[in-house]
N, C-alpha and C positions, 0 to 999 in steps of 0.2 A: 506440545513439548517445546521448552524453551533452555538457553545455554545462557549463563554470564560471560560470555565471550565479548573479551578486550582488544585493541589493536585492531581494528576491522579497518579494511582497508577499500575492497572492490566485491557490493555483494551485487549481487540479480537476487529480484523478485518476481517470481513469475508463480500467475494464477492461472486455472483452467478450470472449464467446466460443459457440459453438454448444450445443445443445442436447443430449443424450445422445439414441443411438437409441432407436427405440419399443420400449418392453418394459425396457427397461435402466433403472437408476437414476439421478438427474438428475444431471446435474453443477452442484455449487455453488458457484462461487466467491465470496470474502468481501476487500472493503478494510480494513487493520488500520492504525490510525495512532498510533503509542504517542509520546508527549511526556515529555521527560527533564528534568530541573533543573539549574539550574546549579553548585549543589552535589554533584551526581553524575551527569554527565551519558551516564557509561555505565554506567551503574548500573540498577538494577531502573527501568521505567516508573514516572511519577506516577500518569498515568492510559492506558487505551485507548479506543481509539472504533471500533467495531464494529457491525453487527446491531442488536446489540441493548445498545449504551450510546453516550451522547453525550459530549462535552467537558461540562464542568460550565458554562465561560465561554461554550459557544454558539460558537466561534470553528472547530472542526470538525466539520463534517457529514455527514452519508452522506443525500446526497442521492435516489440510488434504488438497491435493492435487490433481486435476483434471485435467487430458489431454483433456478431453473433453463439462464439464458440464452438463454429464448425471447423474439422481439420483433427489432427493427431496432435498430441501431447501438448502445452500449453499455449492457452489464446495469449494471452499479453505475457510481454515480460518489462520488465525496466532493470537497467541498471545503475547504481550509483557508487559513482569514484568517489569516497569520503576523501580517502588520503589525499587528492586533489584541490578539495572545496575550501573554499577560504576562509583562513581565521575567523572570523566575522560572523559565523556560522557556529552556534551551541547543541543544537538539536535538530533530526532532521525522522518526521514522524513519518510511515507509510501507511494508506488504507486501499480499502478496494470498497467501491459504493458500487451498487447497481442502478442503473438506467430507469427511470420510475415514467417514461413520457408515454408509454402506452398502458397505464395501470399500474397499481402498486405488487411490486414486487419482494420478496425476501430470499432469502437463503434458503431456506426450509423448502419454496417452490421451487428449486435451482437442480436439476439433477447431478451428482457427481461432481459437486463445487472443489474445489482443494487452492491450497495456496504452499507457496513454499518457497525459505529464502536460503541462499543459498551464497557463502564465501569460496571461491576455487570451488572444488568436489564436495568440501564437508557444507553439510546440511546445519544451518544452523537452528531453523523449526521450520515444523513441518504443520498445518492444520486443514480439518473439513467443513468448517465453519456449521459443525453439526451443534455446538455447545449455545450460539449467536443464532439459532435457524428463522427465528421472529425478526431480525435486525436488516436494514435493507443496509446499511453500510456496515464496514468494522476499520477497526485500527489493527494491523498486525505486525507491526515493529517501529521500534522507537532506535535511535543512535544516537548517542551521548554524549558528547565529546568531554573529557577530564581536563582537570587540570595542566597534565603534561603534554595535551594534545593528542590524545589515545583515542579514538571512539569505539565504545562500548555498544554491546548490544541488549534488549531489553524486549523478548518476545511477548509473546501471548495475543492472545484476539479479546478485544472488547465491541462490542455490539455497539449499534446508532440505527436512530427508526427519524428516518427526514430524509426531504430528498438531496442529491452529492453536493449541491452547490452548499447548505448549509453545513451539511457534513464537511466540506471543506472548511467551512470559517471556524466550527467545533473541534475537528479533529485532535489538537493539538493539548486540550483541555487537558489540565490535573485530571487525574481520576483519582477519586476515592474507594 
C-alpha cells in the first residue's frame, strides 16, 4: 500500500526480518539509498548509502545495521533528511537487496521479511515483500522532488534478481 504524499521532509526506512536456521547461513539484508541529479536524474547514481558508505552531506543514514536479523523489531533502519539535501539533488530511489555471498538467496526463503517507511508516526507504506518472493533485491520507494522544491513520495515494491552491487547500478531504472 502506497500514499501520494507531498512535502516529505524526514522519513526512516526501516526493514526486518528473521534469522536464518541454526547451522545455515545468515540471512543479510542491506538498505541501499542511491541520489540522482537533476541533470540526470535517471541516470547513473551521484552517490549510494549502504553498509559501509555514508552521504557525504550527512543527510542519509543507516542508522543500524544487521548481519543477521537477530534481535526485536527492526534489523536496519536508515534515515533520510530530504528537506536538508541539496538542490542538486531530483530523485532519491531506496531498495533493500539481500546478501547472495553464501548462495543465492530471495525473499520467498526469508522468514517474516517486512519493510516500512515511515514520515514522524504516519506510515507512509507498509510491505512483505510476499508479491517480489523470487527477487533477491527490490526498490521500495522513490522521492521526487517538484518543481517547487516539494518531495513527493512514490511507493510500491518492484522485484530485481542479481546480486546488490548490480542492483545498485540498476536500481534507479524507469520502470515500465
Amino acid at each position: 500500500m502506497s500514499t501520494p504524499n507531498k512535502d516529505i521532509e524526514k522519513v526512516e526506512v526501516r526493514v526486518k526480518w528473521d534469522p536464518s536456521a541454526s547451522g545455515e547461513p545468515a540471512n543479510d539484508l542491506d538498505i541501499i539509498a542511491a541520489t540522482y541529479g537533476t541533470d540526470a536524474p535517471y541516470g547513473s547514481p551521484v552517490h549510494l548509502v549502504h553498509f559501509d558508505s555514508r552521504s557525504p552531506d550527512g543527510t542519509i543514514t543507516l542508522n543500524r545495521d544487521s548481519r543477521t536479523g537477530q534481535g526485536f523489531g527492526f534489523d536496519e533502519v536508515m534515515t533520510l533528511e530530504l528537506d536538508r539535501l541539496s538542490d542538486a539533488y531530483a530523485r532519491v530511489v531506496v531498495g533493500v537487496a539481500i546478501q547472495q555471498r553464501d548462495g543465492h538467496k530471495t525473499f520467498g526463503q526469508i522468514e517474516h521479511t517486512a519493510v516500512q517507511i515511515r514520515e514522524g508516526y504516519t506510515n507512509l507504506a507498509e510491505d512483505d515483500f510476499s508479491a517480489v518472493a523470487a527477487a533477491t533485491a527490490a526498490v521500495v520507494a522513490e522521492f521526487v522532488r517538484d518543481s517547487s522544491g516539494c518531495w513527493g513520495f512514490h511507493g510500491g515494491v518492484r522485484g530485481f534478481e542479481g546480486d546488490p552491487g548490480a542492483f545498485s547500478a540498476e536500481m534507479g531504472n524507469r520502470s515500465d
